[in-house]
C-alpha positions as CSV (number, residue, x, y, z in Angstrom):
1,X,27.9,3.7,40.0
2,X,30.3,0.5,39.2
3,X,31.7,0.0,35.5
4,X,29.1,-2.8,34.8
5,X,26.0,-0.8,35.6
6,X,26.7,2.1,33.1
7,X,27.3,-0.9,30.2
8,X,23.8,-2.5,31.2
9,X,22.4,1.5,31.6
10,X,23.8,2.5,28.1
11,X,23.1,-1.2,26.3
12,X,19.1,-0.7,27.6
13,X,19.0,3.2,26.1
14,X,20.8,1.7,22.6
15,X,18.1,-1.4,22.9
16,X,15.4,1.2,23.9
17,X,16.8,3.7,21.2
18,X,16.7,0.9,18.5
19,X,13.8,-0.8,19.4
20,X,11.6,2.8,18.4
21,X,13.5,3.2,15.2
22,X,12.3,0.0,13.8
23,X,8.6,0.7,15.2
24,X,8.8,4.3,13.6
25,X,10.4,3.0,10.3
26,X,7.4,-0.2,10.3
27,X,4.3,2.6,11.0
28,X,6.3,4.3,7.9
29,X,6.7,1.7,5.5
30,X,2.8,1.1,5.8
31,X,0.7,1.6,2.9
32,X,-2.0,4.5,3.4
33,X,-5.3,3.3,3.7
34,X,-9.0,4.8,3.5
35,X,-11.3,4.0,6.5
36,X,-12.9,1.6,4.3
37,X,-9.6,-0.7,3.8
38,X,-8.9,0.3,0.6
39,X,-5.8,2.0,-0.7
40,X,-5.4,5.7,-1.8
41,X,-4.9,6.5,-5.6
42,X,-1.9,7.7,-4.5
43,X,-0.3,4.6,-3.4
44,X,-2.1,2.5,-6.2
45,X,-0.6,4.6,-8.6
46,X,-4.3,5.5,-10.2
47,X,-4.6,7.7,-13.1
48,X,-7.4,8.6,-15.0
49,X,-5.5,9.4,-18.6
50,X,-3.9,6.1,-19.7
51,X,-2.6,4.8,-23.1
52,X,-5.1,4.0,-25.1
53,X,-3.6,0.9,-26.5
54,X,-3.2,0.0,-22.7
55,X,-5.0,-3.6,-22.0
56,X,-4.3,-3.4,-18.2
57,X,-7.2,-0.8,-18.1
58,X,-9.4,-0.7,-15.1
59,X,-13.0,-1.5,-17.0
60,X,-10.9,-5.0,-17.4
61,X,-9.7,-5.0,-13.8
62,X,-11.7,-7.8,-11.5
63,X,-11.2,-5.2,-9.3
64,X,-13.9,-2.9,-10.7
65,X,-17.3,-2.4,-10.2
66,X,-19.8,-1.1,-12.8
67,X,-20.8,2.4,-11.8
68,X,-17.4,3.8,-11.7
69,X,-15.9,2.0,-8.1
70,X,-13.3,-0.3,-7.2
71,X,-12.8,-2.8,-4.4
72,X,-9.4,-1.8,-3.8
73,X,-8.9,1.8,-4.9
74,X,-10.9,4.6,-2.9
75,X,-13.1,7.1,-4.5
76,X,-14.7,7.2,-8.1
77,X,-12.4,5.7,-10.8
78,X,-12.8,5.7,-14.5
79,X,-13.6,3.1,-16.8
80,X,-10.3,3.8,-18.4
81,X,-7.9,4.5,-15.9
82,X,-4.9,2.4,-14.5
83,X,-3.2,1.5,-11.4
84,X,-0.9,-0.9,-10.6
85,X,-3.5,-3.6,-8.8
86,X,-4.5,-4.8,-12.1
87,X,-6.1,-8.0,-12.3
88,X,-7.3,-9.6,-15.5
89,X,-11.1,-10.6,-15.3
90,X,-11.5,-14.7,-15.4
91,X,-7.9,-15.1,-14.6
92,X,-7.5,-18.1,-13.0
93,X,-4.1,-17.3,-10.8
94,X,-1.9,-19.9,-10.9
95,X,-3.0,-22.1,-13.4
């Protein structure tokens, strides 16, 4: 085997090698989501004990649907819990 063909062999495994570490690190980075499309609680940072001087409150989330659901968030959530996907109702963004 010459010289050149172990510097193309080994450059291919390091491309090869490099190429899987940035799929593996991209399938990582991904948020977890429900079958449904919606995120976890975990990842939405949900919790069902907020301050109670806390405006950012899911009841005045667009977010949430009367009955206890959300369109982003999977599972039941509470009228007064939090998450960081807050969005004001009637908020017109970027006006």
């Amino acid at each position: 085997m010459s010289i050149q063909n172990r510097k193309t062999t080994r450059r291919a495994l390091f491309r090869g090698a490099a190429a899987t570490a940035v799929a593996g690190a991209a399938a990582m980075a991904a948020p977890a989501r429900a079958e449904d499309g919606k995120v976890t609680k975990h990842i939405a940072y949900y919790s069902d004990y907020p301050d109670l001087e806390n405006y950012a409150r899911c009841g005045r989330c667009e977010h949430y649907i009367d009955g206890g659901h959300c369109h982003v968030v999977e599972g039941p959530v509470s009228d007064w819990g939090v998450c960081n996907l807050f969005r004001r109702r009637g908020y017109a963004q970027g006006y």
